[in-house]
Structure formats: structure tokens, C-alpha cells
C-alpha positions in Angstrom: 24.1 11.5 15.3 20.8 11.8 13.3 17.6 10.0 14.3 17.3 6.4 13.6 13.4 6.3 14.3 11.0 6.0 12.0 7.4 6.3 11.2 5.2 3.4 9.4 5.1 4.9 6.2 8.9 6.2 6.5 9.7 2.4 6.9 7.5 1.0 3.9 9.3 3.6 1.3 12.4 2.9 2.6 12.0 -1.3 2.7 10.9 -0.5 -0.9 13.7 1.9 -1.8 16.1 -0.8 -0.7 13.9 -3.7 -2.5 14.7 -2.1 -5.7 18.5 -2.4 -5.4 19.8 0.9 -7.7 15.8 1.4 -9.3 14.6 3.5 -6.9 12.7 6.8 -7.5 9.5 8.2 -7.3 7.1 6.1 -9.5 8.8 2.7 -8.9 8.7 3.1 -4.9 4.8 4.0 -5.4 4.2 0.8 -7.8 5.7 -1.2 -5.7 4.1 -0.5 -2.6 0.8 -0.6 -4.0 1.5 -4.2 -5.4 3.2 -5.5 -2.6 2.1 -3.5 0.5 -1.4 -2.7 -0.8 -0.8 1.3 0.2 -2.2 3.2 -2.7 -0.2 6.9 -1.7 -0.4 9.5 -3.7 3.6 10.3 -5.5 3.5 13.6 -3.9 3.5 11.9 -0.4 5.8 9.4 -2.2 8.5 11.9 -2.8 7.7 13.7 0.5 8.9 11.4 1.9 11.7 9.9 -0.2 13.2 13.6 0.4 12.6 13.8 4.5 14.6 10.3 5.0 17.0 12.1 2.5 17.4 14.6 5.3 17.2 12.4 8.0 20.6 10.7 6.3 18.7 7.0 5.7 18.7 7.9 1.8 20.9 9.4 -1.0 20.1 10.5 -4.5 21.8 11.0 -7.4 20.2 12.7 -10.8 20.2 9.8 -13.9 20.4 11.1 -17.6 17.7 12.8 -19.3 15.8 10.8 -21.8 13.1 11.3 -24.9 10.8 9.2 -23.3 10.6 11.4 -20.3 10.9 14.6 -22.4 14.2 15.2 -21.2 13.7 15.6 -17.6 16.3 13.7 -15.4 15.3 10.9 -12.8 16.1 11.1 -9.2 17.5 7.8 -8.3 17.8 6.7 -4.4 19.5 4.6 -2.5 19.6 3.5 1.2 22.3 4.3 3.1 24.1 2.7 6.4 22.2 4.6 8.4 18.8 3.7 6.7 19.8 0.4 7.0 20.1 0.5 10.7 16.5 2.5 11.5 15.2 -0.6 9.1 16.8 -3.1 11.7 15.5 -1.0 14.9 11.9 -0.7 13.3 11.9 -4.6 12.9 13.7 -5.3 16.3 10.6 -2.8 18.2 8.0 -5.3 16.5 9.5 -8.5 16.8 10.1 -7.1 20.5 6.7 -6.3 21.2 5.1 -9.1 18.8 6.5 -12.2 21.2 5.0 -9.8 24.7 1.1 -10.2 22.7 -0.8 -13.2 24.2 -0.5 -16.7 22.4 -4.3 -15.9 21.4 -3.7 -13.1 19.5 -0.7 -14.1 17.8 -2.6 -17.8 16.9 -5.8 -15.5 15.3 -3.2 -13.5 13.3 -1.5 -16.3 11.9 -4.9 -18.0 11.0 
């Protein structure tokens, strides 16, 4: 069984892999989490990483058709997979588990 644990930026890229339902790949995972997550990463880290959850078994890829406007190189297209599905749920499950143990002070200075 592989390893369903993840690291923070593992879970942003795939969060943002599975956000783009079928429009995944290199540039749009990067866009999005610099719009929506703020984390400016470089695509080298991007795909870094795209290819070690690949190998962990929480991704799959496929190649899409070459076109002009990319001078006739192919995309790699990814996709999450049941298994990334279920290290999203145990990442999320850890923090919500250890958000309700903080103090009611810290949680109350969070939220303000």
C-alpha cells in the first residue's frame, strides 16, 4: 500500500490538480495557486512535484495532442486518483483534528 501522507506543498498541487477537473498540467496548477493560494513556485518545483505524487500513486497523466501554438510539443495532463483523493481527506482530517485541540483564543484571533 503506498503512502497516503503528504507534505504542505504536496497537498496545495494536488487540491489544485483536482480543482481543475481534466485541465491540469504544469502551467495551469502554478496559475492557480498563485491566484488562489498566493504561493508564487517556480514550474520546475511545480512539475517536481506533479511527477513525485505521480509516483507516490495520488496522480496520473496522460500526454494531450500536439498543437501550433505550443510548437508541437504535447501537454501532460493530470488527474487525481483514489488514492490522492484519500491523502487529501487525511491531510484535512490531521488539521481539523488538531485545529478544535488550539485554545478558543487562538482560534477567535484567527478568525478575526
Amino acid at each position: 500500500m503506498r503512502r497516503e501522507q503528504i507534505g504542505e506543498f504536496e497537498e496545495l498541487v494536488l487540491m489544485a490538480v483536482a480543482a481543475l477537473s481534466g485541465q491540469a498540467y504544469g502551467l495551469s496548477v502554478r496559475t492557480l495557486l498563485a491566484d488562489e493560494a498566493g504561493r508564487d513556485a517556480s514550474l520546475g518545483a511545480i512539475h517536481a512535484t506533479l511527477y513525485r505524487l505521480q509516483d507516490k500513486g495520488h496522480l496520473e497523466s496522460s500526454l494531450e495532442g500536439a498543437t501550433e501554438k505550443r510548437g508541437g510539443r504535447r501537454k501532460r495532463m493530470f488527474r487525481v486518483t483514489g488514492s490522492g483523493v484519500r491523502a487529501l481527506a487525511t491531510a484535512r482530517e490531521a488539521r481539523e483534528s488538531l485545529w478544535t485541540l488550539m485554545p478558543g483564543i487562538i482560534r477567535s484571533e484567527v478568525a478575526s
